[in-house]
TIGU-755322 format. One line per field, with one value per residue (C-alpha): x, y, z; residue number from 1. Coordinates in steps of 0.5 Angstrom, whole numbers, plus 2048, in hexadecimal, padded with zeros to 3 digits. Example, Ala and Ser with C-alpha at 12.3 -4.5 7.8 and 13.67 -1.06 7.14 Angstrom:
c1	c(819|81B)
c2	c(7F7|7FE)
c3	c(810|80E)
nr	c(1|2)
// end
This chain:
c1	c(82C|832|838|83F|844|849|84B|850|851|851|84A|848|84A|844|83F|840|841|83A|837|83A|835|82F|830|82F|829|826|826|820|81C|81E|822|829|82D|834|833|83A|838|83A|83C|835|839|835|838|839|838|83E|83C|83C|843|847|842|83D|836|830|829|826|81E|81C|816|813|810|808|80B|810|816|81A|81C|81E|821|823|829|82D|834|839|83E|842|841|83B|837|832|82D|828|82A|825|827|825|824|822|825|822|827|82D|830|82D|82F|82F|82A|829|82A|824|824|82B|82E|830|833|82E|82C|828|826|824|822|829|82D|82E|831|835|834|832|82B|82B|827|827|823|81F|819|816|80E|80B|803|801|7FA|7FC|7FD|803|805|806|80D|80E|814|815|81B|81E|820|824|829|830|835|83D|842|83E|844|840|83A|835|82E|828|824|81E|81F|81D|817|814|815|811|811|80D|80E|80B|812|817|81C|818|817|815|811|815|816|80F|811|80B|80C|80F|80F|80C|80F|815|816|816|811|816|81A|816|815|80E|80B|804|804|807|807|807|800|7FD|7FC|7FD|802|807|806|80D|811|816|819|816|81B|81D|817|814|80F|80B|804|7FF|7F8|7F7|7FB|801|804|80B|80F|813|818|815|818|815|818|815|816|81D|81B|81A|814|812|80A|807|802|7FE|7FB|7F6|7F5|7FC|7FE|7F9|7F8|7FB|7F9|7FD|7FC|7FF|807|80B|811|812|817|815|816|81D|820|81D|821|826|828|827|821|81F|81F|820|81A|818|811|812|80E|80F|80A|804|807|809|811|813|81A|81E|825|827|82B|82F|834|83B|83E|838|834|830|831|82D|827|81F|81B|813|80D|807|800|7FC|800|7F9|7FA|800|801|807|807|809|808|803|807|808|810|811|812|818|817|81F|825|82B|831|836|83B|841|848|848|841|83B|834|832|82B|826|824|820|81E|81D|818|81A|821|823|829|826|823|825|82A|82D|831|838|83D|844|848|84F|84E|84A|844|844|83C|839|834|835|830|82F|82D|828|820|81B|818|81C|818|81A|818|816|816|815|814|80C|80F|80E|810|815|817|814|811|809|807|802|801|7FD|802|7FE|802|7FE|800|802|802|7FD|7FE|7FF|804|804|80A|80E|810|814|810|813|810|811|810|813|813|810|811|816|813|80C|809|806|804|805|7FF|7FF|7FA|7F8|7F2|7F3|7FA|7FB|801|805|806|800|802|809|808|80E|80E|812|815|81C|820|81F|81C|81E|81C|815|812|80C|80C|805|801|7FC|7F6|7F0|7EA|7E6|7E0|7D8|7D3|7CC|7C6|7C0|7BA|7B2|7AD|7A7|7A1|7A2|79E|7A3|79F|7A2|7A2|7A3|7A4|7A9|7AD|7B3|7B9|7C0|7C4|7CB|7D1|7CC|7C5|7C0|7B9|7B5|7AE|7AD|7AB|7A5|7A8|7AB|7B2|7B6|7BD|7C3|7C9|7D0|7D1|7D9|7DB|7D7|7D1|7CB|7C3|7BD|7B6|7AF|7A9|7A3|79C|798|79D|7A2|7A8|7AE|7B2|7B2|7B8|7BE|7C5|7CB|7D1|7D7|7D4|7DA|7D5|7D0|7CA|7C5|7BD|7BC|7B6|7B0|7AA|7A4|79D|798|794|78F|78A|788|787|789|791|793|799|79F|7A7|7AE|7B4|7BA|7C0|7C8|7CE|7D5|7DA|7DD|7E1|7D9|7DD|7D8|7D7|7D4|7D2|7D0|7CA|7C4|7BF|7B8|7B4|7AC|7A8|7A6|7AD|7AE|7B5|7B8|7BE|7C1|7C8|7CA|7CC|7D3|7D0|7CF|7C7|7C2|7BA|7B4|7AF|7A6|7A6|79F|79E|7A1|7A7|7AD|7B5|7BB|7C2|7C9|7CE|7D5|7DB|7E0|7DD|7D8|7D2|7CE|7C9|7C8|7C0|7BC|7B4|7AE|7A7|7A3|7A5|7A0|7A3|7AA|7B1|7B6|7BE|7BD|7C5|7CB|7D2|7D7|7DE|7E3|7E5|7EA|7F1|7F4|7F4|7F5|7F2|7F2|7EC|7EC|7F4|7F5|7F2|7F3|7F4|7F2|7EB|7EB|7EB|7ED|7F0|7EC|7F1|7EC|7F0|7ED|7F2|7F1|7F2|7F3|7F9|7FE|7FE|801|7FF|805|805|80B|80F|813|818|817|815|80F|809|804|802|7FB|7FC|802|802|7FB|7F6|7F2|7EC|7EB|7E8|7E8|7E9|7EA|7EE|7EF|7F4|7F3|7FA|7FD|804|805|804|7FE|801|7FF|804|807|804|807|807|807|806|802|805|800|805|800|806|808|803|806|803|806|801|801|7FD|7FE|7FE|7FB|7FA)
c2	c(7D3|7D2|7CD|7CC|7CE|7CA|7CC|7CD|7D1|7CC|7CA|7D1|7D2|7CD|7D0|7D6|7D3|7D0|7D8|7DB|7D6|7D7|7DF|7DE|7DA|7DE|7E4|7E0|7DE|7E5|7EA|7E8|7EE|7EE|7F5|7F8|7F4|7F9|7F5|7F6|7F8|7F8|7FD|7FA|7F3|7EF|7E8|7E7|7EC|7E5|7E0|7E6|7E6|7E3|7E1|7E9|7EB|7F2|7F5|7FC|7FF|802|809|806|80A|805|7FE|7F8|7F3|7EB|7E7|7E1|7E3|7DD|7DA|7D5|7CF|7CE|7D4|7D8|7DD|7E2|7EA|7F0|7F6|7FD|803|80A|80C|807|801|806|804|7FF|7FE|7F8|7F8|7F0|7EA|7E6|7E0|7DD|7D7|7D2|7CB|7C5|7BF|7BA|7B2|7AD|7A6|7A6|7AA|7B2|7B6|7BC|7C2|7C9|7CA|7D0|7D6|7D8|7DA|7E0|7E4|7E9|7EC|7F2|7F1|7F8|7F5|7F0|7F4|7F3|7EE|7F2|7EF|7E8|7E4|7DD|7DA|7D2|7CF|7C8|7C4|7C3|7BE|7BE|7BF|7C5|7C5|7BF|7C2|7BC|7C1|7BE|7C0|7BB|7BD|7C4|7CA|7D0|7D4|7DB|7E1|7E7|7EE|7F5|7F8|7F5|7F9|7F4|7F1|7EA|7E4|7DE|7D9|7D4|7CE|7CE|7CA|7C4|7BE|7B7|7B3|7B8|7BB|7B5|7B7|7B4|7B9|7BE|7C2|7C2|7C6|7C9|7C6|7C2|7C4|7BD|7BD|7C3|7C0|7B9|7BE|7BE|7B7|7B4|7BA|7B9|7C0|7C7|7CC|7D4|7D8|7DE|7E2|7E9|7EC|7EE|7F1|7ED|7E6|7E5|7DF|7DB|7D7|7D0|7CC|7C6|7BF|7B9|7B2|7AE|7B2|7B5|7BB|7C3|7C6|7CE|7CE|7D4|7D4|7DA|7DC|7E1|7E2|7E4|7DE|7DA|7D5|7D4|7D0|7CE|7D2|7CD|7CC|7D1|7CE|7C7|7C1|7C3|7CA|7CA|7C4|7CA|7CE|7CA|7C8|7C3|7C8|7CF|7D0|7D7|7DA|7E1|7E5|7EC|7F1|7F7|7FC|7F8|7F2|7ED|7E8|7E1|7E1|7DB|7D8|7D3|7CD|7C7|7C2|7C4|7C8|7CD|7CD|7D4|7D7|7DE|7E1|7DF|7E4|7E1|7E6|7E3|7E3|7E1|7E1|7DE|7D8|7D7|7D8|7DB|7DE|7D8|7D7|7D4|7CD|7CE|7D1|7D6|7DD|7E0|7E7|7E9|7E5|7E8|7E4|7E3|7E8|7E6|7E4|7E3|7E1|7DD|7DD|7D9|7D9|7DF|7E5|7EB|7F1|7F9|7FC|802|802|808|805|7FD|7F9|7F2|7EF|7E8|7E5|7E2|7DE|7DF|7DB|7DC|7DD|7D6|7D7|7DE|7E1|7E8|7EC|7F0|7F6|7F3|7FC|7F7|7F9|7F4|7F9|7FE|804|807|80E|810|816|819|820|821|825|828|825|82B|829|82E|82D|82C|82F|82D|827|821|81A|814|80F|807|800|7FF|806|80B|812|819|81E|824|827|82C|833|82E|829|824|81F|81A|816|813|80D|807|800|7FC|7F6|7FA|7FB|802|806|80E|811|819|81D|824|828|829|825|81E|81A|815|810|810|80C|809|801|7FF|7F8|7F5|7FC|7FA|802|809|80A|812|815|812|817|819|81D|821|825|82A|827|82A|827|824|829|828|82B|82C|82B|830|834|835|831|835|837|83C|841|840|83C|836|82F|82C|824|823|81D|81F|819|81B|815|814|814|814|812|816|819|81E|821|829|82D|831|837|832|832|82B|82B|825|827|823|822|820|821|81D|81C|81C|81D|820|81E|821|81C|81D|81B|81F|824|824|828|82C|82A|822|822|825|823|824|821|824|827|82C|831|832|833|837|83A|833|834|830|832|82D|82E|82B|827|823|829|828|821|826|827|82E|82E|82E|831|830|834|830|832|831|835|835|83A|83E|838|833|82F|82E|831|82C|82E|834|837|839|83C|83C|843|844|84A|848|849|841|83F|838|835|82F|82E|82C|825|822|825|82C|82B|82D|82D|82F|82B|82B|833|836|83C|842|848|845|846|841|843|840|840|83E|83F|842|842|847|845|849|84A|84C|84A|848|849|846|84A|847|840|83C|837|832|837|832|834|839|83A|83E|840|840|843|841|848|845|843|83D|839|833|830|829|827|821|821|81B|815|80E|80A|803|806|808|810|813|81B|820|826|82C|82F|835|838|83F|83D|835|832|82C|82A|826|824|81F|81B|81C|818|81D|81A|81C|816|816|812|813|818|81A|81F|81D|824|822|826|82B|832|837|837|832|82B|825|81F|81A|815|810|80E|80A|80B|808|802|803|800|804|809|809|80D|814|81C|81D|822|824|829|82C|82F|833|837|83C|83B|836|834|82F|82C|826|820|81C|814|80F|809)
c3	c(838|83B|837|837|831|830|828|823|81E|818|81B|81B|814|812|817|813|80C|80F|810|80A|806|80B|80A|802|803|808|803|7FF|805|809|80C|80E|812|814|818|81D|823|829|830|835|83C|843|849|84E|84D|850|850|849|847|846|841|840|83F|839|838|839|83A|83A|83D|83D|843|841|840|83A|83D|843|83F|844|841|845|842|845|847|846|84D|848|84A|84E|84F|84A|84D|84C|84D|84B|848|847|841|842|83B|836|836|836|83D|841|849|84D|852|856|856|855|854|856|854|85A|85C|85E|85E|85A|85D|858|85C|860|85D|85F|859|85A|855|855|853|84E|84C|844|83F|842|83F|842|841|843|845|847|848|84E|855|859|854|84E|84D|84B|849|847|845|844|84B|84A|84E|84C|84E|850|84D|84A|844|841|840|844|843|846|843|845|84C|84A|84A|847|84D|84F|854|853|856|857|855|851|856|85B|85F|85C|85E|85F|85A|857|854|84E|848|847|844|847|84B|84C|850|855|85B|860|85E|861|85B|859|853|852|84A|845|83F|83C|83E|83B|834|831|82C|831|835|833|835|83C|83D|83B|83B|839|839|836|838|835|838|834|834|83B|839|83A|836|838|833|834|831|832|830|830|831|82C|826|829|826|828|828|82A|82C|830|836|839|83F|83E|845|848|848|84D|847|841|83B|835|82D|828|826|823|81F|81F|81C|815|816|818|812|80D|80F|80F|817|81C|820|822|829|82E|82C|82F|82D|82B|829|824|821|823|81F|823|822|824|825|825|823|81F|822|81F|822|823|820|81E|824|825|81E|81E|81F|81C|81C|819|81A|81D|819|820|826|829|824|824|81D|81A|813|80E|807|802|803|80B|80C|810|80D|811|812|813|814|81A|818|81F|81E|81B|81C|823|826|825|828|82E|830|831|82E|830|82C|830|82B|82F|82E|827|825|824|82A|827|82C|82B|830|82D|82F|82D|828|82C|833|836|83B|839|838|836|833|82D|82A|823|822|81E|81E|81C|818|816|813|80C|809|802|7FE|7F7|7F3|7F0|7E9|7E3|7DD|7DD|7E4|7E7|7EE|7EF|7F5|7FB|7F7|7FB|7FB|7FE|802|801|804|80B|80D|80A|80C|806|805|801|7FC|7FE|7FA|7F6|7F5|7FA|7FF|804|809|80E|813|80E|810|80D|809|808|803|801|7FA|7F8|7F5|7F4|7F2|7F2|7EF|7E7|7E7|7E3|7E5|7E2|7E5|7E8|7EE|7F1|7F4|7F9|7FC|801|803|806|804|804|7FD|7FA|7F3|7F4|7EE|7EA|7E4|7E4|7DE|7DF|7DC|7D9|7DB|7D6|7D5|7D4|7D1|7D2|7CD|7CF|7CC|7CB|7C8|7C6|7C1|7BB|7C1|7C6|7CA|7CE|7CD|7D3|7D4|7CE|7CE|7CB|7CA|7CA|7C6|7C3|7C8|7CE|7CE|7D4|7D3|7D7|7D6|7D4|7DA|7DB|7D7|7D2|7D4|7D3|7D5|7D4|7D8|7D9|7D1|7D0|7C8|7C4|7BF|7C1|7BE|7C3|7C1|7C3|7C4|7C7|7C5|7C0|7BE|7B9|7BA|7B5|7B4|7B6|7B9|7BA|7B8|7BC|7B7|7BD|7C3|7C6|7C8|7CD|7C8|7CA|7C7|7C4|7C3|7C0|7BC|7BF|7BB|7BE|7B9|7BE|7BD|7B6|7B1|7AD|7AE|7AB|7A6|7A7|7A4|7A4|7A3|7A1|79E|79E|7A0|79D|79C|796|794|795|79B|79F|7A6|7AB|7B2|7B1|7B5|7B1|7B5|7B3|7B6|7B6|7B6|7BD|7C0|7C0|7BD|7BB|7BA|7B5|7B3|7AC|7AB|7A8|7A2|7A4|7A4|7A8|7A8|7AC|7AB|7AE|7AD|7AD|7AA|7AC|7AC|7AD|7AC|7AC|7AE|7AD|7B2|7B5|7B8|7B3|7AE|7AA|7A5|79F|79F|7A6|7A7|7A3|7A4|7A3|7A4|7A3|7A3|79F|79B|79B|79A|798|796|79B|79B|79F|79C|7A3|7A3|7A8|7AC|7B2|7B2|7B3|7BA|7BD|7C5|7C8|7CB|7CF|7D1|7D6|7D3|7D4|7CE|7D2|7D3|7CB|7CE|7C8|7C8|7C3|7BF|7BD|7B7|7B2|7AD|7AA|7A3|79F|79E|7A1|7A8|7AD|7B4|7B7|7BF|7C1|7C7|7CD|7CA|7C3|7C0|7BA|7BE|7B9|7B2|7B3|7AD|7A9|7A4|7A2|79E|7A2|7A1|7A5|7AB|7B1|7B1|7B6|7B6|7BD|7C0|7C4|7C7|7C2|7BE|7B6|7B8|7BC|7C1|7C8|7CB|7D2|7D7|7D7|7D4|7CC|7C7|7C2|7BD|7B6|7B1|7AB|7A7|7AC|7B1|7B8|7BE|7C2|7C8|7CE|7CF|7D5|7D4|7DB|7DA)
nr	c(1|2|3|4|5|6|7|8|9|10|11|12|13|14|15|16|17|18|19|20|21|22|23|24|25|26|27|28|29|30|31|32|33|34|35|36|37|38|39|40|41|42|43|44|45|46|47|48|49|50|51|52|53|54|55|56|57|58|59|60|61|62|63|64|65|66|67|68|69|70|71|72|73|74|75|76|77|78|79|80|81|82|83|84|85|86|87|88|89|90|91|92|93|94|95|96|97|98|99|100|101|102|103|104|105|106|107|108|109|110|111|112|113|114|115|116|117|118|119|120|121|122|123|124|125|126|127|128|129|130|131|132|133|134|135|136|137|138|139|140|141|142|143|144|145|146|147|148|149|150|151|152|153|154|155|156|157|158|159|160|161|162|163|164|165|166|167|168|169|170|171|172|173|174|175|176|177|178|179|180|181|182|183|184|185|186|187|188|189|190|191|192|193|194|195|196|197|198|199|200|201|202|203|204|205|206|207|208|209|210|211|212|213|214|215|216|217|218|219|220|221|222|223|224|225|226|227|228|229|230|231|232|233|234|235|236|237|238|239|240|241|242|243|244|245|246|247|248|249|250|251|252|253|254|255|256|257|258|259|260|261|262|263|264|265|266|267|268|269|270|271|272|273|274|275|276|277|278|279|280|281|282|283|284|285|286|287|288|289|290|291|292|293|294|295|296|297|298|299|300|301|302|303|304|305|306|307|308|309|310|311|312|313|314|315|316|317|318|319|320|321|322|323|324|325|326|327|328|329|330|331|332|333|334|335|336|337|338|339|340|341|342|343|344|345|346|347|348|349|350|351|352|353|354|355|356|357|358|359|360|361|362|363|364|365|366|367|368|369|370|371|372|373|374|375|376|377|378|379|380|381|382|383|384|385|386|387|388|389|390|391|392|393|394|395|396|397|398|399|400|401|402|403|404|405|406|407|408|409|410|411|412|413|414|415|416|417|418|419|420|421|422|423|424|425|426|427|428|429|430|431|432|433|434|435|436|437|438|439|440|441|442|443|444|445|446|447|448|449|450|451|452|453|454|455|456|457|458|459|460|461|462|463|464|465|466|467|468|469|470|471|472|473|474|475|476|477|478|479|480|481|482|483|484|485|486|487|488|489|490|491|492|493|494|495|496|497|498|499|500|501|502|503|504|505|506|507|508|509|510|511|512|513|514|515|516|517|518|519|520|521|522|523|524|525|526|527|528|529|530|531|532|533|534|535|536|537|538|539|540|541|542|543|544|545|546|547|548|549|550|551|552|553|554|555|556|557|558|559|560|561|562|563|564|565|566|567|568|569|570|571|572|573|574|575|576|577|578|579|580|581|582|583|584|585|586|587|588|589|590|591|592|593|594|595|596|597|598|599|600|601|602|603|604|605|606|607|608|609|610|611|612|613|614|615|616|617|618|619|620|621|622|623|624|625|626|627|628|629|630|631|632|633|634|635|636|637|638|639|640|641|642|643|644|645|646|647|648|649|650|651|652|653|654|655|656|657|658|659|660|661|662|663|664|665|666|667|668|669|670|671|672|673|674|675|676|677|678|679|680|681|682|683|684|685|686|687|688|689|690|691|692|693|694|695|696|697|698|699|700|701|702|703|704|705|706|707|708|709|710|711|712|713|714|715|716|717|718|719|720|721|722|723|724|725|726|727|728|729|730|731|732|733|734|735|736|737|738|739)
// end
């Protein structure tokens, strides 16, 4: 709104003194901006080349390509007017186009007394309605009366409307002036003015206001919403409330209060007013400027987002202040802000335009482009790598949060995206088929920059694997035993029943103990169970023996067979395979347990031979037979030498110590001897000692990590490394960490 400057510089120095304190306050409670300003000038406009022009609005036509903007000229003392404006290149240049509402002298009578004045056109807004035929235009602007001498600034605000035309074509023509809201009882029918509402009688909210000034305005989905200053009499306070119409203005109804008293004292002025609604990437902003007594004044730009336009309701804190989205402080020295902003989503260069009015030169107005988004849009990249900075190639990165959309690493491993909003919040998850990564995800919140270097390391990852557990369960003859419950338990617990031939089978096993057991009624079967101390095979031809003992009262007798397996040294072997072979071609398999010890037991009578075997490692003597088998043959023994060399491998390389993953290191030595097995960090750190120069024989071995360092406390996520040391023999190996 309109105001006349009469300042001095000791004055301003207080005013910015003021503004200096705001901006570091705003730095809690938003985004504070102090952006180069550049003068918005208008070809072709005549009337306001000496005290300029303020108070813009700005609407696109349905093809997003032709703005219009209305703005109010100023003919210091007495007039203000409202003009339109055109744009084909986004806000780059704007053209005057008419004069639609000019300002003009007149006359008000109260009783017997006639007052002469100007009766003056400001604050303007403009409102495209594509779906109103030959009223697709709308403008709605402050209509009031003010007195001469036109210097002192005599506003009648009581003797003024919200007034409205309408038109297919901003270009024109438009319809006449309609008086249509007001305030009751003003203005005074005697007058000869008469409104078709008083806004005072919408709701009980807003029954002690006397005038009702700067709209705002914004079409959305079908309602267009206008926004006022009101001020109320009783309270001596300013309020911004919001009506809407959903019927192209036919009728209106009132939503709620937008800002009030309270809002503006928290943050620390005397009211909020000038309000504009705008709308940018679907989210829709109230604009409004802060105002103080003299010599504040207008002080900036507001900015709010809406949380429900159609409530009336603004984002607010848990304690109901308002949560300023961004701050536009006046650009200083020499102009301070006057009355309302508009924003052009369309314009490239920033669309927030302020009016200002200049410190140095009385009664001089104009519009600055603050080149200020409301949004502005940010981009974030990284490199996806090796731990030797190598790139990882076409590997998936995942963008979360307010924008979700993927990507995939280049040659070098790089990505990016682009066009992410400011204050958003959003998480960067790679993957890709065999790569674990570290960190495994990158979480940013209240994006306000442009982000780089936003890098994961990844490790190829060797699945862990699984095994399966399958055999036969049949008489000494051959013949099938079918219906067999047989039951897995150990590192996991499942049981499934023999087929029509026999055949049983348990898959999905990870490395672990685990015992098989047959059951079925009226058999009994050899051996009772079989025992797998650390499953890191598939076994298969896990037969059983079944004999039927329901046919006779007498059962027929039974043998075992048992003995021990050790080496040269009498160290024991555990989980060799022992198979068990009939004359009839059925074969059964156990292994030796922690002590090298095996047994076949509910044998009948027959031909039978046990054979030793495991990889690595050769037995004496090669077989030993049975024909017949008529009796119980203990120490049934086996002498094993080791014929491999030495060799370390990781099963299980990603772990998650939090979930007590552990990693198992298989190792086997060709001969016995010290040893060591150390956890280092990338950075050559000593984490853990598995085996610190500890006694070892020949053969294989296994030892495990389960994430933690000496203290056992749990590591960090990221890459280590496993190094075995046996006199000359090394091997250096990687474990990935993810927590």
């Amino acid at each position: 709104m309109i105001k006349k400057i009469v300042r001095n510089r000791n004055k301003f120095a207080v005013n910015y003194s003021r503004k200096y304190l705001f901006i570091f306050c705003a730095l809690i409670i938003g985004t504070p901006c102090l952006a180069e300003y550049e003068k918005l000038n208008i070809v072709g406009e005549t009337v306001g080349s000496v005290n300029g022009i303020f108070d813009p609005s700005i609407e696109y036509d349905q093809s997003g390509t032709i703005g219009w903007m209305s703005y109010s000229p100023v003919q210091w003392p007495a007039f203000v007017h409202t003009h339109l404006a055109k744009t084909t290149d986004y806000g780059q240049t704007w053209v005057f186009v008419s004069s639609v509402n000019p300002s003009v002298a007149g006359t008000v009578v109260s009783g017997t007394i006639t007052t002469n004045g100007v009766w003056r056109n400001e604050v303007s807004t403009l409102v495209h309605d594509p779906d109103d035929p030959g009223k697709e235009w709308k403008l709605y602007w402050h209509k009031y009366f003010t007195k001469s001498p036109y210097g002192s600034e005599d506003r009648d605000f009581a003797r003024g409307w919200i007034a409205y035309k309408y038109a297919s074509d901003p270009a024109g023509p438009w319809s006449s002036e309609i008086p249509l809201f007001g305030a009751y009882p003003f203005p005074p029918q005697n007058e000869g003015y008469s409104v078709q509402s008083y806004l005072n009688q919408f709701h009980v909210d807003l029954s002690s206001f006397i005038c009702f000034t700067e709209p705002g305005s914004i079409y959305i989905n079908g309602v267009i919403y206008l926004s006022f200053n009101g001020f109320s009499v009783v309270t001596n306070e300013t309020v911004i409330f919001l009506i809407a119409s959903n019927n192209h203005g036919a009728t209106w109804n009132y939503v709620g209060t937008l800002t009030d008293h309270n809002d503006a004292v928290t943050l620390g002025y005397n009211r909020l007013v000038a309000s504009s609604l705008v709308e940018e990437q679907g989210r829709i902003f109230l604009l409004a400027a802060p105002y103080d007594d003299f010599p504040v004044d207008h002080d900036g730009i507001y900015i709010f987002e809406f949380e429900d336009i159609s409530q009336a309701e603004l984002k607010r804190t848990p304690g109901s202040d308002l949560i300023v989205y961004k701050f536009l402080a006046e650009s200083l020295p020499d102009w301070n802000s006057a009355g309302e902003s508009d924003y052009d989503e369309h314009n490239s260069n920033g669309g927030i335009l302020m009016p200002q009015t200049s410190t140095t030169t009385a009664e001089l107005f104009q519009i600055f482009n603050t080149h200020e988004k409301i949004i502005n849009k940010y981009n974030t990249s990284g490199y996806i790598t090796y731990s030797n900075s190598i790139g990882i190639n076409q590997a998936l990165v995942t963008l979360t949060g307010d924008i979700e959309t993927s990507t995939v690493t280049d040659s070098n491993g790089y990505y990016q995206f682009n066009d992410l909003l400011e204050k958003g919040t959003y998480t960067i998850t790679p993957s890709s088929g065999g790569y674990a990564f570290s960190p495994l995800s990158i979480s940013t919140v209240n994006l306000n920059g442009n982000l780089i270097n936003q890098n994961f390391t990844g490790i190829v990852v060797v699945p862990p694997e699984t095994y399966i557990i399958s055999g036969y369960v049949k008489e000494a003859d051959s013949t099938a035993v079918s219906g067999v419950t047989m039951t897995l338990a150990g590192l996991a617990s499942s049981s499934t029943v023999t087929d029509a031939v026999g055949y049983y089978q348990f898959t999905d096993l990870s490395t672990g103990s685990y015992t098989i057991t047959p059951v079925k009624g009226g058999y009994l079967f050899s051996p009772a169970e079989l025992i797998y101390a650390l499953l890191n095979s598939s076994q298969t031809n896990q037969n059983y023996f079944g004999t039927d003992i329901s046919v006779s009262t007498v059962p027929a007798p039974t043998y075992s067979i048992s003995g021990y397996i050790k080496d040269s040294g009498n160290k024991v072997l555990s989980a060799a395979a022992v198979t068990l072979a009939s004359s009839a071609g059925l074969s059964v398999n156990v292994n030796t347990d922690a002590n090298g010890y095996y047994e076949f037991t509910n044998l009948s009578s027959g031909t039978y031979a046990v054979t030793p075997s495991k990889t690595g490692w050769s037995f004496s003597p090669l077989q030993k037979s049975y024909s017949p088998l008529n009796s119980g043959q203990s120490n049934q023994d086996f002498t094993a030498t080791y014929t491999l060399g030495n060799f370390c491998g990781l099963k299980n390389n990603l772990i998650n110590p939090l979930k007590a993953e552990k990693v198992e290191i298989d190792y086997s030595f060709d001969s016995p001897g010290t040893a060591l097995i150390h956890i280092y960090a990338m950075n050559g750190a000593l984490i853990m000692k598995l085996l610190d120069d500890s006694q070892v024989s020949a053969g294989p071995g296994v030892v495990y990590w389960d994430g933690k360092d000496r203290t056992e406390n749990t590591v960090a996520s990221g890459i280590y490394i496993v190094m075995i040391k046996k006199d000359g023999y090394k091997q250096i190996k990687k474990i990935c960490v993810l927590k």
